[in-house]
PDB file of N, CA, C and O in Angstrom:
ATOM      1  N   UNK A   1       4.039   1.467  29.934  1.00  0.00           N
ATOM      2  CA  UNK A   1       4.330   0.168  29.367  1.00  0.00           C
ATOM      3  C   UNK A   1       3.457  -0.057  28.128  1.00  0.00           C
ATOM      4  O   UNK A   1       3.988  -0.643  27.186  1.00  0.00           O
ATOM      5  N   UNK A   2       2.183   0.337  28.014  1.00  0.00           N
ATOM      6  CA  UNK A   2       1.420   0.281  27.384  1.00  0.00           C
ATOM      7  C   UNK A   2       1.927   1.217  26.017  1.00  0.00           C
ATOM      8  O   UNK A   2       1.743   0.774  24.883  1.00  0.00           O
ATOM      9  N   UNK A   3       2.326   2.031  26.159  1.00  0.00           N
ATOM     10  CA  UNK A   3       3.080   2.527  25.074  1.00  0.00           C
ATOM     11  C   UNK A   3       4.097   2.523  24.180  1.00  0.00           C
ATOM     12  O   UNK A   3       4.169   3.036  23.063  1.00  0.00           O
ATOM     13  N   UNK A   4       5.096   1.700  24.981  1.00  0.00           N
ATOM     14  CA  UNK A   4       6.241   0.944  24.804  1.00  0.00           C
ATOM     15  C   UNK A   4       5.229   0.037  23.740  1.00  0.00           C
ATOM     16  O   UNK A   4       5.027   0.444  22.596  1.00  0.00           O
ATOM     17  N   UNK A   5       4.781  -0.902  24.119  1.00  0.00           N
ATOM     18  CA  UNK A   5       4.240  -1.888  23.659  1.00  0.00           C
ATOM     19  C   UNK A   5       3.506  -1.735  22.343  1.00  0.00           C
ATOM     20  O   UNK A   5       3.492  -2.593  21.460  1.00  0.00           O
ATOM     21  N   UNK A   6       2.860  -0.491  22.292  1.00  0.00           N
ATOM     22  CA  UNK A   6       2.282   0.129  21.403  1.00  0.00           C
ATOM     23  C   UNK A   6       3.450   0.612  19.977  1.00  0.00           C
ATOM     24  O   UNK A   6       3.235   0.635  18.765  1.00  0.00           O
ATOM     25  N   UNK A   7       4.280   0.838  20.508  1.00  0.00           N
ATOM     26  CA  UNK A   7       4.991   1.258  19.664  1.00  0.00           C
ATOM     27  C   UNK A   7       6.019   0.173  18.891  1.00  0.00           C
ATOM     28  O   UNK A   7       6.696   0.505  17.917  1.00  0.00           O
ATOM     29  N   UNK A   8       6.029  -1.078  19.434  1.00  0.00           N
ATOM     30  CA  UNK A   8       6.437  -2.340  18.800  1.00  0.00           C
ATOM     31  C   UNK A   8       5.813  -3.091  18.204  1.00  0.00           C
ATOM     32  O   UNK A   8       6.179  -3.853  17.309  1.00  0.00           O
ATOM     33  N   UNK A   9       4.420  -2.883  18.824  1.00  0.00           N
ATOM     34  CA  UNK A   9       3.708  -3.021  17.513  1.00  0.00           C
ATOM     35  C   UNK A   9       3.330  -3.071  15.971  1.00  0.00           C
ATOM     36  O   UNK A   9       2.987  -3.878  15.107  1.00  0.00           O
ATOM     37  N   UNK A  10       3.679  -1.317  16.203  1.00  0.00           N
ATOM     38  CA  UNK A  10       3.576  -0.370  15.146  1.00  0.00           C
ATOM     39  C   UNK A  10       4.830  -0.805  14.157  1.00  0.00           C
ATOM     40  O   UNK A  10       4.683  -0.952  12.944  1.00  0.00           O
ATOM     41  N   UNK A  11       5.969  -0.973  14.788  1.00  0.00           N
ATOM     42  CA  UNK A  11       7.410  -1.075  14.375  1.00  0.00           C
ATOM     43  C   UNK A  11       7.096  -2.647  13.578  1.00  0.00           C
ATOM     44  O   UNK A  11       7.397  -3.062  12.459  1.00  0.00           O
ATOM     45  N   UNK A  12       6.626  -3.037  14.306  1.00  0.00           N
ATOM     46  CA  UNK A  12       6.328  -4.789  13.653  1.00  0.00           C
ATOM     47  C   UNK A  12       6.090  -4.802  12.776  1.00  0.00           C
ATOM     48  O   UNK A  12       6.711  -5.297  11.835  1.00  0.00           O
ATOM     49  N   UNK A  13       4.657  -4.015  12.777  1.00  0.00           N
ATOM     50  CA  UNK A  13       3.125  -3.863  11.397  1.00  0.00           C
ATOM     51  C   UNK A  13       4.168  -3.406  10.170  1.00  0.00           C
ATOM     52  O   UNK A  13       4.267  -3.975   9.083  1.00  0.00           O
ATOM     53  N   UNK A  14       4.988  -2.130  10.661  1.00  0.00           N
ATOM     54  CA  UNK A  14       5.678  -1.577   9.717  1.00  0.00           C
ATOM     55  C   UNK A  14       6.761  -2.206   8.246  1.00  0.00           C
ATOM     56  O   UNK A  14       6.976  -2.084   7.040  1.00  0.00           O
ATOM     57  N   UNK A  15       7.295  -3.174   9.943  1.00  0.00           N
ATOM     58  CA  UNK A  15       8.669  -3.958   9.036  1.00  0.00           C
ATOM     59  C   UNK A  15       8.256  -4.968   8.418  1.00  0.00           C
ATOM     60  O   UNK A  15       8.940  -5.423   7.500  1.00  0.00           O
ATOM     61  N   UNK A  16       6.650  -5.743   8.892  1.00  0.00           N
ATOM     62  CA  UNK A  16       6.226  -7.163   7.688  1.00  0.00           C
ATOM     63  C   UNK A  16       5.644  -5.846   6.161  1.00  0.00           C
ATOM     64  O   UNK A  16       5.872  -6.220   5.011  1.00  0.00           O
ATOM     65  N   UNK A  17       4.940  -4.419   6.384  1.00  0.00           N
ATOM     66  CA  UNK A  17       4.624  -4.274   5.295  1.00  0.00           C
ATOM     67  C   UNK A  17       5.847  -4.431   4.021  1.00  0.00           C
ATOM     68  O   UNK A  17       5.809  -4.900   2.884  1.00  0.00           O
ATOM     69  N   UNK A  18       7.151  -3.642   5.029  1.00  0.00           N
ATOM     70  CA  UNK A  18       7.644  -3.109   4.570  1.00  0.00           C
ATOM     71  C   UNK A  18       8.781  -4.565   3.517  1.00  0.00           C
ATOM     72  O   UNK A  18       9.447  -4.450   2.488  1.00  0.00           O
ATOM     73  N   UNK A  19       8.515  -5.772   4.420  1.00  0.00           N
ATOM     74  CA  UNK A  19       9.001  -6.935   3.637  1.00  0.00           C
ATOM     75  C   UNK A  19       8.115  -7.226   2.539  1.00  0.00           C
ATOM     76  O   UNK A  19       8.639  -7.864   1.626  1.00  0.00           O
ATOM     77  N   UNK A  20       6.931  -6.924   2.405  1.00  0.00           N
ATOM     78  CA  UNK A  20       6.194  -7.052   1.524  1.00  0.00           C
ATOM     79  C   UNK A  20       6.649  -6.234   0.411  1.00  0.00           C
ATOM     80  O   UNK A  20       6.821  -6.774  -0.682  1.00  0.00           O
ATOM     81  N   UNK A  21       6.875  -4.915   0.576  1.00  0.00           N
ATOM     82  CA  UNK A  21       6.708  -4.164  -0.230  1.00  0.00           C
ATOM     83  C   UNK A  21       7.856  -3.865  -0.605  1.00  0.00           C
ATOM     84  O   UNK A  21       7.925  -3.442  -1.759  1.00  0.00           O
ATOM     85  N   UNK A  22       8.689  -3.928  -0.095  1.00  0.00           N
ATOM     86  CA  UNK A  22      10.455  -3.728  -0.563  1.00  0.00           C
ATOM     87  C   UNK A  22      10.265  -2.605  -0.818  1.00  0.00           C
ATOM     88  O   UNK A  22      10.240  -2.583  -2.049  1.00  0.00           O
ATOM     89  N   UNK A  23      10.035  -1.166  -0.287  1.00  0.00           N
ATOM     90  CA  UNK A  23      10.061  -0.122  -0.484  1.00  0.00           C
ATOM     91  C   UNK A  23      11.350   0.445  -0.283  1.00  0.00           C
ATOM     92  O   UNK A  23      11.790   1.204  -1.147  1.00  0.00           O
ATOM     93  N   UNK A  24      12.045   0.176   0.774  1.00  0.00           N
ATOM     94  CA  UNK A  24      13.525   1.373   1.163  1.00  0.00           C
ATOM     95  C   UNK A  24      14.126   0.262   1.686  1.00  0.00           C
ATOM     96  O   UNK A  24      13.648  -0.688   2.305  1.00  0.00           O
ATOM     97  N   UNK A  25      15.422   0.559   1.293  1.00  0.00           N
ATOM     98  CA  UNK A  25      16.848  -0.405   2.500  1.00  0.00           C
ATOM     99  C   UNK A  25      16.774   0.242   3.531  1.00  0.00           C
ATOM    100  O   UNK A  25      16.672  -0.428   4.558  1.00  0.00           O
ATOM    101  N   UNK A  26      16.795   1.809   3.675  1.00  0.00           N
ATOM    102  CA  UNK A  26      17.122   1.969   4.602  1.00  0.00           C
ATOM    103  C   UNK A  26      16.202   2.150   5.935  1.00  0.00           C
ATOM    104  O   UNK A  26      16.455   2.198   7.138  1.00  0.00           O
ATOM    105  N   UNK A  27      15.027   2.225   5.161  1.00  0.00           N
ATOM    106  CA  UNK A  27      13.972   1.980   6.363  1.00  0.00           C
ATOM    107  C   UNK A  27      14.432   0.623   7.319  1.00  0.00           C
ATOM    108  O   UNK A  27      14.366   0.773   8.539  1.00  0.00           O
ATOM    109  N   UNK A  28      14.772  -0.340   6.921  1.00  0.00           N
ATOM    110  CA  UNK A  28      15.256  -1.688   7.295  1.00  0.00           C
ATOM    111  C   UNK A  28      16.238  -1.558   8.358  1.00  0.00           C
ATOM    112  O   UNK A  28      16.193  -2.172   9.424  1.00  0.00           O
ATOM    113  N   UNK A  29      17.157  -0.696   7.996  1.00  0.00           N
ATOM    114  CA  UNK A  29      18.272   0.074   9.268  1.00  0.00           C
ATOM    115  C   UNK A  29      17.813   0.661  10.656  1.00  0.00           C
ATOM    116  O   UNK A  29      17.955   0.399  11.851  1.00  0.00           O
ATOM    117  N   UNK A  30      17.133   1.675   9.792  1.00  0.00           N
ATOM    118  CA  UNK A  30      16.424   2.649  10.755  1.00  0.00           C
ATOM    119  C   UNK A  30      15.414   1.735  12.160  1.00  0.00           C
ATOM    120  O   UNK A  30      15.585   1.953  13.359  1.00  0.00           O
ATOM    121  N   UNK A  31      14.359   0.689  11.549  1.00  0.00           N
ATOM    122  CA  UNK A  31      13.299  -0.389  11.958  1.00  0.00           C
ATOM    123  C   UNK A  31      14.451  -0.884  13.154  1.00  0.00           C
ATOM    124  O   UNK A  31      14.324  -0.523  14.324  1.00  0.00           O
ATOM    125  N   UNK A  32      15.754  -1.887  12.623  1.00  0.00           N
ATOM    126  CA  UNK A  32      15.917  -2.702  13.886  1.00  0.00           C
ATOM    127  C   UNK A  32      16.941  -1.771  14.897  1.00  0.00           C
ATOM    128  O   UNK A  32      17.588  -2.246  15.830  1.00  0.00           O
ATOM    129  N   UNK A  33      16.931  -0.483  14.528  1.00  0.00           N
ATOM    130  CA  UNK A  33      17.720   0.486  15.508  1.00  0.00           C
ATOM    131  C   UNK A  33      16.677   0.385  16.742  1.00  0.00           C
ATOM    132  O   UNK A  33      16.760  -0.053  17.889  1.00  0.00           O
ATOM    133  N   UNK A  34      15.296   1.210  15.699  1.00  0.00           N
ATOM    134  CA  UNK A  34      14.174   1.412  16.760  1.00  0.00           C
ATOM    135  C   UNK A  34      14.017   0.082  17.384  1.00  0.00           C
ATOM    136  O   UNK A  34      14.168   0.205  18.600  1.00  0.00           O
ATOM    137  N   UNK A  35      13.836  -0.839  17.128  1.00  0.00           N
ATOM    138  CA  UNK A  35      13.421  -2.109  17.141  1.00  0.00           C
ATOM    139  C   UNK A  35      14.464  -2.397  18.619  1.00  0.00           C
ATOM    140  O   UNK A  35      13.797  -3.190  19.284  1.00  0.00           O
ATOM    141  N   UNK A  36      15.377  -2.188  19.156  1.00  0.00           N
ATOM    142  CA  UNK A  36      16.295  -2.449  19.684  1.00  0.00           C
ATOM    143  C   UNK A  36      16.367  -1.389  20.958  1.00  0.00           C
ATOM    144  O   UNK A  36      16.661  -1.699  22.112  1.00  0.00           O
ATOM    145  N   UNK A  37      16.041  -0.116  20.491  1.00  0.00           N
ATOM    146  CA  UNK A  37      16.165   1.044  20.960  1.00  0.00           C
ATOM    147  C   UNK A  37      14.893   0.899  22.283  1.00  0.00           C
ATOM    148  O   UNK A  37      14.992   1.499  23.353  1.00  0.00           O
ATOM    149  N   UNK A  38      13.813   0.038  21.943  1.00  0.00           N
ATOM    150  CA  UNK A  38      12.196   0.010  22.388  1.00  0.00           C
ATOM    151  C   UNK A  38      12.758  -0.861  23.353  1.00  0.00           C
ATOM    152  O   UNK A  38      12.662  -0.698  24.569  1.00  0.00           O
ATOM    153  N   UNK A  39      13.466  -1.981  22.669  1.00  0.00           N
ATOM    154  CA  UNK A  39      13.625  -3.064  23.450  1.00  0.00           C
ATOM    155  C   UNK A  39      14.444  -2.811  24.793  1.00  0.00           C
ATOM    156  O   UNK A  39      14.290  -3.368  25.880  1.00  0.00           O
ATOM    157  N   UNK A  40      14.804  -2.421  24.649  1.00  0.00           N
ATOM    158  CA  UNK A  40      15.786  -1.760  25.739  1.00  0.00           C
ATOM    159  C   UNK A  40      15.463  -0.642  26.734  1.00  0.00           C
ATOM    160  O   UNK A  40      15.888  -0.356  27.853  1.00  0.00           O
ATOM    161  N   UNK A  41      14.691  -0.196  26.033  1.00  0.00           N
ATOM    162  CA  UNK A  41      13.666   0.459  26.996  1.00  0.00           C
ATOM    163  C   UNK A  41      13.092  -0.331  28.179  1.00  0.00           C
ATOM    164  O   UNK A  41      13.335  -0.302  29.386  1.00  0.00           O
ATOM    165  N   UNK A  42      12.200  -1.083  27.382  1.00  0.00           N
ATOM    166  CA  UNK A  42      11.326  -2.006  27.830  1.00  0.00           C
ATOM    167  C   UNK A  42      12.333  -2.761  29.291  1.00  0.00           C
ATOM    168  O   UNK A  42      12.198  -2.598  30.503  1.00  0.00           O
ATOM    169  N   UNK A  43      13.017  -3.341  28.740  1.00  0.00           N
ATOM    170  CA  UNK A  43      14.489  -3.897  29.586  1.00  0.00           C
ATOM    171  C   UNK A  43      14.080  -2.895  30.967  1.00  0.00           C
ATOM    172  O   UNK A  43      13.394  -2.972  31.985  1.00  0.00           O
ATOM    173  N   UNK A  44      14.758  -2.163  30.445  1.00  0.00           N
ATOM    174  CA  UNK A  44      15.294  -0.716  31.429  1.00  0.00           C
ATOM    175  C   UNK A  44      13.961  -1.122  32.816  1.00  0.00           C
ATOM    176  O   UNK A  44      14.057  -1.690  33.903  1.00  0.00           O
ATOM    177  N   UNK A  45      12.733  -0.455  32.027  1.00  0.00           N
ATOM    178  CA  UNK A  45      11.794  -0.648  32.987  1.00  0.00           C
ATOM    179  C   UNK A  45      11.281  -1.568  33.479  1.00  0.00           C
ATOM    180  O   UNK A  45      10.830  -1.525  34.624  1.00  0.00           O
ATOM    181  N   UNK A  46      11.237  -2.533  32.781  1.00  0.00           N
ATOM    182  CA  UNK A  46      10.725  -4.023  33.385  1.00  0.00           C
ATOM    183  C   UNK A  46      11.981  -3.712  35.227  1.00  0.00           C
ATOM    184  O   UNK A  46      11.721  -3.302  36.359  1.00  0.00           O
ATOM    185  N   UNK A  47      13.386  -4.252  34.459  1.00  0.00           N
ATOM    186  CA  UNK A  47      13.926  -4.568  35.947  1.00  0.00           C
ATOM    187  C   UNK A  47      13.562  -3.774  36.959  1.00  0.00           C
ATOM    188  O   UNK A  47      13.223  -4.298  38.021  1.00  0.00           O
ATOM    189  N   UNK A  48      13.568  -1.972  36.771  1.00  0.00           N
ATOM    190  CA  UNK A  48      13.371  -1.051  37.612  1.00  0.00           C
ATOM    191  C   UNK A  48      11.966  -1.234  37.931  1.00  0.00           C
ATOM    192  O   UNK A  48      11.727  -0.462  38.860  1.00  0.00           O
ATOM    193  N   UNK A  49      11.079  -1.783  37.661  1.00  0.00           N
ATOM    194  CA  UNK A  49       9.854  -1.813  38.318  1.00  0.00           C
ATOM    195  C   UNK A  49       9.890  -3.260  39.568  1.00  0.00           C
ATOM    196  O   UNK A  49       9.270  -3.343  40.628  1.00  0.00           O
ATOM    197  N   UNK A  50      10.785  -4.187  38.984  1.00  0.00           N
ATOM    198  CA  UNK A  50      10.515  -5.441  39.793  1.00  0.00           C
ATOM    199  C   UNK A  50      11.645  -4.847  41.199  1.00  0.00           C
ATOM    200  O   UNK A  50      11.412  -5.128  42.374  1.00  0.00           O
ATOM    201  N   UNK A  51      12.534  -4.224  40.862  1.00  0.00           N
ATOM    202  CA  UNK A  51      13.915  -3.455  42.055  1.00  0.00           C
ATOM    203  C   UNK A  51      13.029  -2.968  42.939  1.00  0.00           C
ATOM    204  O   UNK A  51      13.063  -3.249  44.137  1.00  0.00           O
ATOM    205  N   UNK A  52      12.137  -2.169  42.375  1.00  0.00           N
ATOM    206  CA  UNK A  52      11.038  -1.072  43.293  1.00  0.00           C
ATOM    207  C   UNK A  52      10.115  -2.448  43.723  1.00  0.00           C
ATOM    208  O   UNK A  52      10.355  -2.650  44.913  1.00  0.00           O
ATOM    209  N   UNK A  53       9.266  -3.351  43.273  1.00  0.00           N
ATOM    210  CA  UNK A  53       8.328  -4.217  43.919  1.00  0.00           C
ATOM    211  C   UNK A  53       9.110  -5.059  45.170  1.00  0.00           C
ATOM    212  O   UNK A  53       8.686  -5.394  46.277  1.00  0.00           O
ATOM    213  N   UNK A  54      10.394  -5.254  44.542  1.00  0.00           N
ATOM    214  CA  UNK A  54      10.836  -5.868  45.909  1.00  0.00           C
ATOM    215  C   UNK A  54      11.389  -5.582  46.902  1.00  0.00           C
ATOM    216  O   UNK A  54      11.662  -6.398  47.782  1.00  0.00           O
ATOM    217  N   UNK A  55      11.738  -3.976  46.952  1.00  0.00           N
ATOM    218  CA  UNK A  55      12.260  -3.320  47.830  1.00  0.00           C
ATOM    219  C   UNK A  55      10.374  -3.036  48.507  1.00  0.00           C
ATOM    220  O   UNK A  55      10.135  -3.597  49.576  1.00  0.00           O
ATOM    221  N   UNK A  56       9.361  -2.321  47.942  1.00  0.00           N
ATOM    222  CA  UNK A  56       8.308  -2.475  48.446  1.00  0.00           C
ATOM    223  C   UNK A  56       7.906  -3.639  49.573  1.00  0.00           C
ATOM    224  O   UNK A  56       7.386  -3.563  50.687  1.00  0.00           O
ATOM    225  N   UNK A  57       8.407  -4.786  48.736  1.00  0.00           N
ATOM    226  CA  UNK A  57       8.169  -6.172  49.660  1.00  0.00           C
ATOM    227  C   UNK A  57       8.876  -6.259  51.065  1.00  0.00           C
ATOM    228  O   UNK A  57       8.284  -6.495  52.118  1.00  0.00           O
ATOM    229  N   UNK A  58      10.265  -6.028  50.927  1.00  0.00           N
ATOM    230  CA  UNK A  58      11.047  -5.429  52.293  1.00  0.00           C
ATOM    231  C   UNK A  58      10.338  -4.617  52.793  1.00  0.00           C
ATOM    232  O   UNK A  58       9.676  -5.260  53.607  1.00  0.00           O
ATOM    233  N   UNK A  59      10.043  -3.607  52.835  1.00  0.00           N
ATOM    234  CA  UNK A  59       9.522  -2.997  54.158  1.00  0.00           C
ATOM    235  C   UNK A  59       8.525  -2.978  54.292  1.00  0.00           C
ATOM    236  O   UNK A  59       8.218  -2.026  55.009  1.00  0.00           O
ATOM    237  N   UNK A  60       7.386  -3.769  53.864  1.00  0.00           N
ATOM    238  CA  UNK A  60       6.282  -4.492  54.499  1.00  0.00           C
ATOM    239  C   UNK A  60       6.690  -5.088  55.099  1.00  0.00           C
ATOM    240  O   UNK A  60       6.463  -4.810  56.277  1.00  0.00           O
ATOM    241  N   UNK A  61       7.492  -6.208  54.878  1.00  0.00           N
ATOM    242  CA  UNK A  61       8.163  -7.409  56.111  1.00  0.00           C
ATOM    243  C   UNK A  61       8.830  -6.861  57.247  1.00  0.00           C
ATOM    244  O   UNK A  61       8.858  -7.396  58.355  1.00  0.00           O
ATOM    245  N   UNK A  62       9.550  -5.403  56.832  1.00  0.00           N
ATOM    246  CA  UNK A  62      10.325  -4.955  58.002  1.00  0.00           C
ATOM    247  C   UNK A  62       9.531  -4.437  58.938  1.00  0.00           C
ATOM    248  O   UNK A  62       9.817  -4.550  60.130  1.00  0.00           O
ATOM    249  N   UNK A  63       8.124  -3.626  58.395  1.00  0.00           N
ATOM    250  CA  UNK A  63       7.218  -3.302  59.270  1.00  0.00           C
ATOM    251  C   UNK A  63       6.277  -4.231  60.218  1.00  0.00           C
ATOM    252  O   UNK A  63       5.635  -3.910  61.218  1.00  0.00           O
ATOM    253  N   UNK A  64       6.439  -5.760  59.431  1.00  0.00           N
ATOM    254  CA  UNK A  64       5.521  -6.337  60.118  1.00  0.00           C
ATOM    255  C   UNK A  64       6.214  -6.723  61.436  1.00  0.00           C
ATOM    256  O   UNK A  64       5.624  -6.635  62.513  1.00  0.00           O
ATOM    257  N   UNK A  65       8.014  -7.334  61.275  1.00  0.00           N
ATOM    258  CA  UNK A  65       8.458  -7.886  62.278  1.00  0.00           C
ATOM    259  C   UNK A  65       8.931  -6.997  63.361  1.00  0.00           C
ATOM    260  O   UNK A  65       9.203  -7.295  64.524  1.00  0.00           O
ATOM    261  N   UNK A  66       8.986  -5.637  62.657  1.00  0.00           N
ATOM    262  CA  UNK A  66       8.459  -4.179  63.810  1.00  0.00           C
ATOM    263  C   UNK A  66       7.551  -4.162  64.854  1.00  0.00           C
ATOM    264  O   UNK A  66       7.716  -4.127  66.073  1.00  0.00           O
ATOM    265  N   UNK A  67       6.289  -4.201  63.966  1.00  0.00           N
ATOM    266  CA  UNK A  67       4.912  -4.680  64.807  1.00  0.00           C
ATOM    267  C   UNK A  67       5.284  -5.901  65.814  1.00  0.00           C
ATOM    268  O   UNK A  67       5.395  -5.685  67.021  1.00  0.00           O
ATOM    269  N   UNK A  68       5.477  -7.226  65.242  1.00  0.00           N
ATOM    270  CA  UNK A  68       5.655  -8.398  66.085  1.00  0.00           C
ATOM    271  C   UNK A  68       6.754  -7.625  67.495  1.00  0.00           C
ATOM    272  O   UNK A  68       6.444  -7.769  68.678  1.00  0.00           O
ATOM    273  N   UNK A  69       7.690  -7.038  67.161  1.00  0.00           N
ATOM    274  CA  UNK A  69       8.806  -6.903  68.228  1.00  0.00           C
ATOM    275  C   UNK A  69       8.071  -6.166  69.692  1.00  0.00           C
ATOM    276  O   UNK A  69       8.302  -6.308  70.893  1.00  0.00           O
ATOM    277  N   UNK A  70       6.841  -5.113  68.714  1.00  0.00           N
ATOM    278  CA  UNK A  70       6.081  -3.715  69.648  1.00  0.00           C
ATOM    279  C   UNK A  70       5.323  -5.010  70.373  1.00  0.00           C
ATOM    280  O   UNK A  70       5.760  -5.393  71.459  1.00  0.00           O
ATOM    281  N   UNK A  71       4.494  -5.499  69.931  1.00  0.00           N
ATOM    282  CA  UNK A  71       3.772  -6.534  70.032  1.00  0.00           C
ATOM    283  C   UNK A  71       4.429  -7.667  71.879  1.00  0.00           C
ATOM    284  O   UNK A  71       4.126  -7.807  73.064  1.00  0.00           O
ATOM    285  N   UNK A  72       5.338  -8.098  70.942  1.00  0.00           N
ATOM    286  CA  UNK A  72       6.258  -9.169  72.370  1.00  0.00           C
ATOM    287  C   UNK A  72       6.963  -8.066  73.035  1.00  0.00           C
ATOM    288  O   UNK A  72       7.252  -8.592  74.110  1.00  0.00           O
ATOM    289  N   UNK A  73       7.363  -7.024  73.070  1.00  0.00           N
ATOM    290  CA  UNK A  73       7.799  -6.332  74.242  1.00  0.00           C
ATOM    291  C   UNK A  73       6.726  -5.384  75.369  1.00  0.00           C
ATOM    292  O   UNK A  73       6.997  -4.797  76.417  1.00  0.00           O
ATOM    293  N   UNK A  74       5.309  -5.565  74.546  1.00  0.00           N
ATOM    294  CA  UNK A  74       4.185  -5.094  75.632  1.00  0.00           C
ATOM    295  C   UNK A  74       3.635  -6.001  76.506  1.00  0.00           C
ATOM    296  O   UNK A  74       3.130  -5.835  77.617  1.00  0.00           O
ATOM    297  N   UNK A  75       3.860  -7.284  75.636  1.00  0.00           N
ATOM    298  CA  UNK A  75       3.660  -8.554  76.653  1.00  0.00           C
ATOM    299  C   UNK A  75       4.553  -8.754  77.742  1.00  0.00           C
ATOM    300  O   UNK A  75       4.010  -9.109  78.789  1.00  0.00           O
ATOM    301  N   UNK A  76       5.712  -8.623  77.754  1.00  0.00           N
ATOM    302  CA  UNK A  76       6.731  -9.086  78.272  1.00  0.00           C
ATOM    303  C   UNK A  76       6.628  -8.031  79.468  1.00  0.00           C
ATOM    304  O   UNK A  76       6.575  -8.639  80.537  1.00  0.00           O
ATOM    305  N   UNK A  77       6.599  -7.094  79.577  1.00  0.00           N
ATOM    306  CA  UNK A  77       6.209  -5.470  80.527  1.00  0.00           C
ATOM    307  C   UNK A  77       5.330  -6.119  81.924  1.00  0.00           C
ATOM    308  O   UNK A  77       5.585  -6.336  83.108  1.00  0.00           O
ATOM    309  N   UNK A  78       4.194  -6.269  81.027  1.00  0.00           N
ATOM    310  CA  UNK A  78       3.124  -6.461  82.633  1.00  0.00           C
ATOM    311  C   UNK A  78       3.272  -7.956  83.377  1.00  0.00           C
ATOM    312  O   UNK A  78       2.553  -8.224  84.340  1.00  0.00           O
ATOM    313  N   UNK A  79       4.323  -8.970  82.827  1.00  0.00           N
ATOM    314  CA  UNK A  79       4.536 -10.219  83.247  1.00  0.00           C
ATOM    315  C   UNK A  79       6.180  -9.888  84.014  1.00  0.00           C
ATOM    316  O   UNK A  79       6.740 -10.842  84.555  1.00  0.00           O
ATOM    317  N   UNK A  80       6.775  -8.695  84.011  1.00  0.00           N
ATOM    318  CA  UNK A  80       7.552  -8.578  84.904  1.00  0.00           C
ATOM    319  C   UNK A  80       7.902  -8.611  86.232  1.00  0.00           C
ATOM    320  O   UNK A  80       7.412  -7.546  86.606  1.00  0.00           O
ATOM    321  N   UNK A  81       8.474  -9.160  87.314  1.00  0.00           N
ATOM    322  CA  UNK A  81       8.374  -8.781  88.573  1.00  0.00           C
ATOM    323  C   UNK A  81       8.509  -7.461  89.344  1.00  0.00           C
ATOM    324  O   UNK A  81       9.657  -7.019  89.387  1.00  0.00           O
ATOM    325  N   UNK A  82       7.496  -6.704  89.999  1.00  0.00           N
ATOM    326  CA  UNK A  82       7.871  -5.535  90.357  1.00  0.00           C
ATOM    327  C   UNK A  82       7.346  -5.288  91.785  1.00  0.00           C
ATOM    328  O   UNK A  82       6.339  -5.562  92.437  1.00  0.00           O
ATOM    329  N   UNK A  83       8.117  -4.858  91.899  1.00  0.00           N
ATOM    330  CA  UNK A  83       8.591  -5.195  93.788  1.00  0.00           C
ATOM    331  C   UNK A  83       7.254  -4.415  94.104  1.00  0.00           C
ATOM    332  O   UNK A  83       6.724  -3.417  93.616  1.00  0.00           O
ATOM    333  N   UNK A  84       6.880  -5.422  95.279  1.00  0.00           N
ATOM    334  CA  UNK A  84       6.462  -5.493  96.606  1.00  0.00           C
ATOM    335  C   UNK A  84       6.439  -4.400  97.806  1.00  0.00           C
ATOM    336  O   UNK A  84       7.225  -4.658  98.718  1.00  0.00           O
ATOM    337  N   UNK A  85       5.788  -3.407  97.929  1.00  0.00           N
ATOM    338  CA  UNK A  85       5.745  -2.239  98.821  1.00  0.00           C
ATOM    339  C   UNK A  85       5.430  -2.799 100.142  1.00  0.00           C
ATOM    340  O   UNK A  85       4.217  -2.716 100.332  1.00  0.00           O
ATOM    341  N   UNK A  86       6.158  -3.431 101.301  1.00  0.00           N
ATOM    342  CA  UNK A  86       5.393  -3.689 102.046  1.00  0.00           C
ATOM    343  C   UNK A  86       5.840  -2.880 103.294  1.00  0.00           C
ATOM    344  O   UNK A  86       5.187  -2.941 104.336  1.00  0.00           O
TER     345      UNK A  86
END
């Protein structure tokens, strides 16, 4: 991410010099391709990281109400009635 970021930066720094300086049209083309190209990147991974955090989040929860189930069915065992040998 940090690189992503790094590199829009750069693209930024580039396109105010490059308004300054009116050097090339076509650098101007090229800039909001990249410019777009990053962005979309960025896109890409942002969602796929939050897909993965919240699928992460599910099966913590699934494990916990796992636990709870192990949990109330060991209780439930030794409070059973079990017959009487007499």
């Amino acid at each position: 991410m940090l690189i992503w970021c790094s590199i829009l930066l750069f693209l930024g720094i580039t396109a105010f010099l490059d308004n300054i300086f009116t050097q090339n049209e076509i650098f101007r083309t090229i800039n909001s391709v990249l410019f777009m190209l990053v962005s979309l990147g960025l896109l890409v991974r942002t969602s796929t990281k939050q897909r993965i955090g919240r699928r992460e989040s599910y099966q913590k929860r699934i494990d916990e109400l796992e636990q709870q189930i192990r949990d109330l069915t060991q209780k439930e065992r030794p409070t059973q009635k079990t017959k009487v040998e007499v």
